[in-house]
N, C-alpha and C positions, 0 to 999 in steps of 0.2 A: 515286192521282194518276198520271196519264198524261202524259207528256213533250208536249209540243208541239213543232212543228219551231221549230229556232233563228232567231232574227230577225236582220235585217243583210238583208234582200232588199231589191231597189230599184223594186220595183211603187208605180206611183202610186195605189193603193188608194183614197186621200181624191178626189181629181179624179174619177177613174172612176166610183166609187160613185153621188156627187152625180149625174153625165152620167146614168147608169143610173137612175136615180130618175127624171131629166125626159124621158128615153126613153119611160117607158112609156106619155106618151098616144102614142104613136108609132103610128099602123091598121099591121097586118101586113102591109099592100101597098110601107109606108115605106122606103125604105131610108137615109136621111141626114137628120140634125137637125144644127141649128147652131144654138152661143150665140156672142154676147160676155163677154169676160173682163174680171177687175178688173186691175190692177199686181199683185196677188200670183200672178196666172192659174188663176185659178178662175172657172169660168160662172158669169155673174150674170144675162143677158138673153138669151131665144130671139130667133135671127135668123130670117127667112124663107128664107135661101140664105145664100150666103157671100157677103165681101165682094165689093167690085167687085173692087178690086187684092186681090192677094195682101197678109196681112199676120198679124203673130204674133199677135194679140191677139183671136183668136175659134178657141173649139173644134171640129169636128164630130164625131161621131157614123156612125162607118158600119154598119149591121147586114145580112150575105147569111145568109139560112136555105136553102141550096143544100147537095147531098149529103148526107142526112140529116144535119144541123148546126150549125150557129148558132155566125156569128164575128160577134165586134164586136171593132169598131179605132174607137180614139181620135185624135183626131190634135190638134196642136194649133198652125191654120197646117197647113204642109205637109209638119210633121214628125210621123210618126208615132209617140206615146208608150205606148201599150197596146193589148194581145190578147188577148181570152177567145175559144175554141173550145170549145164544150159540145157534148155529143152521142159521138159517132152515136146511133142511136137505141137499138141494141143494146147499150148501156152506158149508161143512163140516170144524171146524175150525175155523169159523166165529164167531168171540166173541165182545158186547158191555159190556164193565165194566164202572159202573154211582157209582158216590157217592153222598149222600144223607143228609139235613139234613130237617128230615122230611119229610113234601111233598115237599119238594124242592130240585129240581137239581141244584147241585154245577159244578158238572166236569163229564165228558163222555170223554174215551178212545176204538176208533173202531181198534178191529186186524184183521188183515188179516188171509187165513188160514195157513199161515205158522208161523205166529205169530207175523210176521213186524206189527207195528204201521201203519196203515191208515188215522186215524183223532183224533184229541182232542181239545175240546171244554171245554170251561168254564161259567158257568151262576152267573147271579147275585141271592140271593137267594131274591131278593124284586120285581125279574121282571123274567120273566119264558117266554115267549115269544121269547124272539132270545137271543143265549147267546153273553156274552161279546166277546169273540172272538174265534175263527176257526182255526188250524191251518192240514195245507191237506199234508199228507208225499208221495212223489211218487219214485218209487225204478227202474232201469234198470239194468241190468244184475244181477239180485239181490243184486245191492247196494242200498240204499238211494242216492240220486239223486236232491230231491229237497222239501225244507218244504216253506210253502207258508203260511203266518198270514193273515189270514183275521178280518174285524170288523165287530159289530154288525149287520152295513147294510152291510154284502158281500161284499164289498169292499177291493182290497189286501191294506194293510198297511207296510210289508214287508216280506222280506225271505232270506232262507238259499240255497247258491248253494256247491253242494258238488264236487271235482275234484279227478279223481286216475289216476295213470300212469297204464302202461296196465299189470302192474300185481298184479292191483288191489287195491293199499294202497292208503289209501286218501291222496293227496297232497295238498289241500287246500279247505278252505271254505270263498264264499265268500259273508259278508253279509250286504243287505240293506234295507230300511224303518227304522220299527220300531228297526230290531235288530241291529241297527250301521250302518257307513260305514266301519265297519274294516274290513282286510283281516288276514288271516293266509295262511301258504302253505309252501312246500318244493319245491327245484332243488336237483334234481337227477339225476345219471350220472352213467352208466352199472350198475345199479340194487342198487346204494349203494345213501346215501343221499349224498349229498355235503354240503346243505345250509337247514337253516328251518327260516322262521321269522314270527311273530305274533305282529299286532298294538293290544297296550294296552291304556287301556281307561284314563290314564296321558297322552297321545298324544304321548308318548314316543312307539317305536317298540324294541321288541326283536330279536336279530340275533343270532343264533347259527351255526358257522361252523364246519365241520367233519373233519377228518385228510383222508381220504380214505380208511375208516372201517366203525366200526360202532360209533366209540369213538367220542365223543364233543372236539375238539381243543378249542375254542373259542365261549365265549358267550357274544356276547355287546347289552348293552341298550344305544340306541340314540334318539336324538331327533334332526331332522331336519339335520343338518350337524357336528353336536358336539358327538363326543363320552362321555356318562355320566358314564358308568361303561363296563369295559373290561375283562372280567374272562380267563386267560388261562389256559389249563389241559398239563401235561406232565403224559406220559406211560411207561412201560417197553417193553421190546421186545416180553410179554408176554399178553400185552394191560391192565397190573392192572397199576390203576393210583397210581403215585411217588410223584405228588406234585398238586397244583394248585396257581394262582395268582392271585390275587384283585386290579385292578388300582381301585382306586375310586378318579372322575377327580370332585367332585363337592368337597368332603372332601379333598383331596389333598394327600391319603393316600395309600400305598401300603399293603395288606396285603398277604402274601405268607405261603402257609399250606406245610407241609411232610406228608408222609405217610409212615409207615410202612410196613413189609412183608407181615401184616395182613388186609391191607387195610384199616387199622386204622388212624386216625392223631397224628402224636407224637410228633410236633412241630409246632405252629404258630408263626410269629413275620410279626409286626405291624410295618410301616416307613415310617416317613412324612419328606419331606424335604431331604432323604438320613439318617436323622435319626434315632433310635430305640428307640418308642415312648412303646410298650408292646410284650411282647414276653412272650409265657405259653408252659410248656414241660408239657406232656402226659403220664400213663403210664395206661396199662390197662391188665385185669386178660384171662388166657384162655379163661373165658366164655364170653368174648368183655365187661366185664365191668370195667368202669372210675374206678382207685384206687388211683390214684396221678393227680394232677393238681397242677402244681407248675409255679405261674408269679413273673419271675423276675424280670420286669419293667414294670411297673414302680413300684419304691422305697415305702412302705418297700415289701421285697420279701413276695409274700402269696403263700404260701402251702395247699393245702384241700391232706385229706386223706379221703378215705371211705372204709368202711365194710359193706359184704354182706353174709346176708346169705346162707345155701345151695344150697335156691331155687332162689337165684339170687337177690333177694328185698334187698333194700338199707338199713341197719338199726344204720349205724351209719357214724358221719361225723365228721370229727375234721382239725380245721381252724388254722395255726401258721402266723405268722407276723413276718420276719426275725428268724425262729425259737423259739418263743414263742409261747405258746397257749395261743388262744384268746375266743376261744368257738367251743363248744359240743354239736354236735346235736345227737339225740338218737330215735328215731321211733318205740315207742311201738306196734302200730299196724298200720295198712292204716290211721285213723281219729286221733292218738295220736304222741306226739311229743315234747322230753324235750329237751331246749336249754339251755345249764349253761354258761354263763360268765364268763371268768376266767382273774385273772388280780393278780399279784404278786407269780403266782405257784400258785394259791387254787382259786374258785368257789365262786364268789361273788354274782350272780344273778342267781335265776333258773327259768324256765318259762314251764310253760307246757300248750300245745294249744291241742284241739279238735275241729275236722272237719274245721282245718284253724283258727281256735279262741282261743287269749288267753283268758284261765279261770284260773289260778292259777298266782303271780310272790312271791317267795320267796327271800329275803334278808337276805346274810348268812356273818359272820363273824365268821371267824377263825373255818368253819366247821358246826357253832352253827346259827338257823335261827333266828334271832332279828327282822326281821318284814314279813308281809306277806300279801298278797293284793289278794284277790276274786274280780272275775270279772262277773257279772251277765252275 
């Protein structure tokens, strides 16, 4: 596995693309294409030129193949939002992609010609002189190898080192300055992992041990010399997991999952003290979905049942308490949704919510609605 550069860049990627796509009936004599935009501003219609007035809601397209090289700027209106620079000729492959707001550089991305990450840079949009920071990617054997932050004055402020075993998987990263002092990384032993651990920014590390596959035995989060949670996995002779265990040493609580044939969980129960504090049985439909959820403890027993359509969408739910019904949920569509209260056998309260909001609550007696409450 090869690291990719880290995400959080502010290239309009989605916009450009699209542009780039309807460019291409462009004859190479072209140099300017315009669409119109929707409300979300995105091209939806080629113009034959720009508007008459100035206005935000049409993109264009400018492409110059001058100095052996190929820039295209985006712009959108009169503000310019993106820059590819491909070329020169003598570095085939060679691309700077800038995003823009205005005359202003926000972020620069340099690829190499194969298309590994080189550099990326960030500016301030109030100060265009050196940007806020540098960060320089160096690859050996065509891995990544080493990313290096720098500040505005050149200066490193920190970096990423990257490690593989010799058949090439990265085993660990290890990083300081700005980005931490945490480590991550695996042991590994004839070709298979043994161990994996990553310090998380609680101070607390994660440990994952293997069985001698490829399967997670054991997963602990520690801190210092205390074990804070312990996960173990149990397998068949077939390596599908049977079960798993939850120490949790800060709660005091054990909780132990089943599995089914299907890889499913069909029993949880919950134990503090050697007691049985919750325990929930499982039952679920050919197509993997939840149809029973029944917890017997704690007291009173709650049962959920659900109904699904053909195409699999949840559209109805119903909740008992020691065998009674207690309420009805009903999903008219994705934004709608009716819950009725039920209390002596019959529907005392009905409520109906859109996009998560109640706007209606009815008040029913013996069937008949006696009051009824709108909700702006």
């Amino acid at each position: 596995m090869t690291p990719s550069r880290p995400s959080g860049g502010r290239v309009l990627r989605g916009s450009f693309l699209a542009l780039l796509a309807l460019a291409a009936v462009l004859s190479a004599a072209a140099e300017s294409a315009y669409w119109k935009s929707d409300q979300a501003g995105f091209p939806i219609e080629a113009l034959a030129g720009p508007p008459v007035s100035p206005a935000d809601d049409y993109w264009w397209l400018e492409v110059d193949k001058s100095d052996d090289k190929e820039t295209r700027r985006l712009f959108r209106g009169e503000d310019e939002r993106q820059r590819i620079v491909t070329g020169p000729a003598s570095t085939p492959g060679h691309r700077l992609e800038s995003t823009w707001h205005g005359k202003a550089k926000v972020d620069e991305i340099e690829y190499g010609a194969d298309g590994e990450v080189l550099r990326e840079s960030e500016w301030s949009e109030s100060s265009q002189d050196k940007p806020l920071w540098t960060e320089n990617y160096e690859y050996k054997n065509g891995r990544l190898d080493k990313v290096t932050r720098l500040d505005s004055a050149g200066a490193e402020i920190g970096g990423r080192d990257y490690r593989y075993d010799p058949l090439g998987r990265l085993l660990a990263v290890d990083l300081t300055g700005y980005f931490g002092s945490t480590d991550v990384g695996t042991v590994a032993g004839s070709g298979l992992p043994e161990a994996l651990w990553s310090d998380r920014e609680d101070g607390t590390m994660r440990i994952e041990l293997f069985d001698g596959t490829r399967n997670v035995s054991k997963v602990r989060i520690v801190k210092g010399d205390k074990t804070l949670m312990e996960q173990s996995f149990a397998y068949d002779e077939k390596g599908s997991l049977v079960s798993d265990s939850v120490d949790d040493a800060v709660a005091g609580t054990n909780r132990l999952s089943i599995y089914g044939a299907d890889g499913r969980v069909s029993k949880t129960t919950v134990t503090k003290d050697g007691a049985i504090v919750e325990s929930h049985d499982y039952l679920w439909d050919s197509s993997g979905n939840l149809v029973e959820d029944t917890r017997s403890l704690p007291t009173p027993v709650l049962k959920i049942d659900r109904s699904y359509d053909s195409k699999g969408k949840l559209v109805k739910e119903e909740r008992r308490e020691d065998g009674v019904l207690v309420l009805v949920t009903s999903w008219e569509s994705d934004s709608v949704r009716i819950e009725e209260t039920w209390s002596g056998g019959q529907v005392v309260v009905r409520t109906r919510f859109e996009n998560g909001m109640k706007v209606r609550e009815d008040f029913l007696q013996d069937g008949t609605i006696v009051r009824s409450r709108v909700y702006p």
